[in-house]
N, C-alpha and C positions, 0 to 999 in steps of 0.2 A: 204720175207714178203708177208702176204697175203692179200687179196683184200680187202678196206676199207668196212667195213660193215655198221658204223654209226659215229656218235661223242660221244665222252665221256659222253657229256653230259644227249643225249640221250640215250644209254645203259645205265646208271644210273638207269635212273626210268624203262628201262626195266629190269635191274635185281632186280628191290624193285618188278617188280609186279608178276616175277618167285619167290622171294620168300613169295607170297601170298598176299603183301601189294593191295589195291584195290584204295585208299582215299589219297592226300597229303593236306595240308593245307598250304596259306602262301599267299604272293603278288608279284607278275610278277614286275623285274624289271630288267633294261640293264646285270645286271651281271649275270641276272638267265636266260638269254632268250636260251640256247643251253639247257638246262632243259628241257627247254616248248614243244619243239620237243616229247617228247616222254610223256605229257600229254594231257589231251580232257577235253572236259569240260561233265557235269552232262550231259543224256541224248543225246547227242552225236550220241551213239549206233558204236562209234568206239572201235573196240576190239586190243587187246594185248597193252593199254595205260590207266595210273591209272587217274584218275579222281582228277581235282582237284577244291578243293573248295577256291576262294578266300577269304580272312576274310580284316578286313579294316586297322588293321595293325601286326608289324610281331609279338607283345603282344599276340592279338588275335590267332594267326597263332597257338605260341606255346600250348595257355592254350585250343585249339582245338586238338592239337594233343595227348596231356596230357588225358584230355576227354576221346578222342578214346579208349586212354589203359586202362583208369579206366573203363570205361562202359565195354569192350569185354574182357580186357584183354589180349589182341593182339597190337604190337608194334605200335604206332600213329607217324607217318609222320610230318613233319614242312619242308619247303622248302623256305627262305630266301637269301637277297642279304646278301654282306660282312659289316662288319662294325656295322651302327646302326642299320641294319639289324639283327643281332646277339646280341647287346645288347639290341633290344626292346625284343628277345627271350629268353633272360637270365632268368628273371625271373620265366617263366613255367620251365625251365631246374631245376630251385632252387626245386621249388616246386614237379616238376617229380623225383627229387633225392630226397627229405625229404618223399614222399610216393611209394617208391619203386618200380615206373612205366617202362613199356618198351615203351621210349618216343627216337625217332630217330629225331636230327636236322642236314639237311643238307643245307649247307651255300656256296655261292658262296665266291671268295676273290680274290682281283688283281691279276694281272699277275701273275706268279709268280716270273721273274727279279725284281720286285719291294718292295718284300716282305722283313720288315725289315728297309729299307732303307729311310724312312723319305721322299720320295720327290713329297708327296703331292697329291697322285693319289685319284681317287675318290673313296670317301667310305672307305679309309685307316683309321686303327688304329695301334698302333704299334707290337702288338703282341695278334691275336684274338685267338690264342689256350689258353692264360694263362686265359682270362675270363671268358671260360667255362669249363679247368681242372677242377676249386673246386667243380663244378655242375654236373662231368659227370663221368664213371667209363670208358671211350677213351674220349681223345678230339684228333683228330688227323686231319692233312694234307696231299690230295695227291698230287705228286711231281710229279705224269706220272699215263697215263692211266690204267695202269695194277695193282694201287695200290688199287683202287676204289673197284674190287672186293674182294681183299683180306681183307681189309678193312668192308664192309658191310658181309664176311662171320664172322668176329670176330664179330662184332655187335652181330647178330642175334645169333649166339651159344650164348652168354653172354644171354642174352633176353631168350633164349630155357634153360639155363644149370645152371646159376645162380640166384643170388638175381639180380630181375629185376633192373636196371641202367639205365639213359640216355646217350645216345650214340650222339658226335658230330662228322661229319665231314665235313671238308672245302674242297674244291675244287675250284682251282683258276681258271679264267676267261678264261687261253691261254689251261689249261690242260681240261677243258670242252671242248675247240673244237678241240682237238687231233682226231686222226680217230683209229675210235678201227678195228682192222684184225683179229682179233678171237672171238667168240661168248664167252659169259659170262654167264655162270653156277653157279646156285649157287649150295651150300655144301649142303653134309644131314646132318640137323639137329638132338639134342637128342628127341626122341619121349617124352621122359616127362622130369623134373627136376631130379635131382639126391633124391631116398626115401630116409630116415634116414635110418641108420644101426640097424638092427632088435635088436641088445643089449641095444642099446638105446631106442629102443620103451618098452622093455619088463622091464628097471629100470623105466621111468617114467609110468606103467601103477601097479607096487610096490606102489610107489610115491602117485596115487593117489589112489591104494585099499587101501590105508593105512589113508588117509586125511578123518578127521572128520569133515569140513564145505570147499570141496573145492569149486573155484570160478572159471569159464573159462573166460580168456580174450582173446576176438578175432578181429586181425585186417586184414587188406586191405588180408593180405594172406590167411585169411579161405573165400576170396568171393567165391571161388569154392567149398566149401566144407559146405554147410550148412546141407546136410540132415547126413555129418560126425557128425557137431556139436551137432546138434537138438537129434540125437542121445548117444553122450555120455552125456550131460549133459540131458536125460531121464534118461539113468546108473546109473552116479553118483548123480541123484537129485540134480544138483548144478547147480546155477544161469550163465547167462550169460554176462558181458559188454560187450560193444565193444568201441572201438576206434570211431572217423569219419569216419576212411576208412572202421571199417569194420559193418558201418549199412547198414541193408538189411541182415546178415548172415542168420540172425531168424528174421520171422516175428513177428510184435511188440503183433500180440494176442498169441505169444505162451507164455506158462505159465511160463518159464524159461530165459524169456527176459528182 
């Protein structure tokens, strides 16, 4: 075995900030404190440690880190205790899965001997993976240190490769202050999402040389792609909607808006 390098907790945030993360959101509390190690506060001017912003509760935390991803489009951070911790953060997770966000909630949770077991520890509830399953495309727990990064490299491909989803994982109290003896790397990710298959581009692009009053609807997924949009729908002289996510695609004086 080789020589304690840090604690779990703290190699956490040091592999969100290898993999680019800068910003967490959330509220310091007994179960997150092996966290705090490897964050700074704003200004600081300490390096190799993410930044974190407190908000006033872990509500706030989430629909801050939800934000994040809709404004940049880069995965937004939440960093909560276990329990009502997680359910004040449910919510943003609802709303981060109903608009296709890469929204990351990480959650501290009792020991883990305790887990399950009813006997009243603090900040207990009976089973916090199943409250954020319905909300999240992973809810997952780790059980030892080494799970943590296999764990956040499924994240982030998921976030890099797929339809954006929120991502949960729990980490209990005893397994945050484990000592990690190997440095934590993260994965290469996909440099973009996977294109469509050019067969498919070339039936709908029949589809609409062929449409006598087409109409483009564009949501939260063309935010990166406006001067795409702004462009076909010049082509095709066809109007634009959009969704709520996706205002802003076109500016409201273009003529096609």
């Amino acid at each position: 075995m080789g020589e304690a390098l840090m604690r779990c907790g703290e190699a956490t945030m040091r592999l969100l900030a290898a993999y680019g993360v800068s910003t967490v959101f959330g509220v310091p509390g007994v179960h997150t404190l092996e966290f705090c190690r490897g964050l700074r506060e704003p200004g600081s001017g300490e390096d190799g440690r993410l930044v974190h912003v407190q908000t006033r509760n872990e509500e706030g935390a989430a629909y801050a880190a939800e934000g994040w991803a809709r404004a940049t489009g880069q995965p937004g951070v939440a960093l909560v205790i276990s329990g009502p911790g997680v359910t004040n953060a449910a919510t943003g997770l609802g709303d981060a899965w109903c608009a296709s966000l890469p929204m990351l909630l990480i959650s501290a949770e009792p020991p883990s001997q305790t887990l399950g077991k009813g006997w009243g520890v603090l900040h207990e509830i009976s089973d916090q993976r199943a409250v954020t399953a319905p909300l999240t495309a992973l809810s997952l727990t780790a059980r030892r240190p080494q799970d943590v990064p296999e764990f956040l490299a499924r994240a982030f491909t998921l976030f890099a490769s797929a339809r954006p989803r929120p991502v949960h994982i729990s980490i209990p109290t005893d397994v945050q202050a484990m000592e990690v003896t190997e440095p934590w790397e993260p994965v290469a990710l996909p440099p973009a999402p996977p294109a469509p298959a050019p067969a498919a581009i070339a039936a709908a692009a029949r589809l609409l040389a062929g449409a006598r009053r087409p109409v483009i609807v564009a949501g939260g997924g063309a935010a990166e792609a406006g001067a795409a949009v702004a462009a076909l729908s010049r082509r095709l002289e066809a109007p634009v909607i959009t969704t709520t996510a996706g205002k802003g695609v076109l500016p409201d004086d273009s003529p096609f808006a």
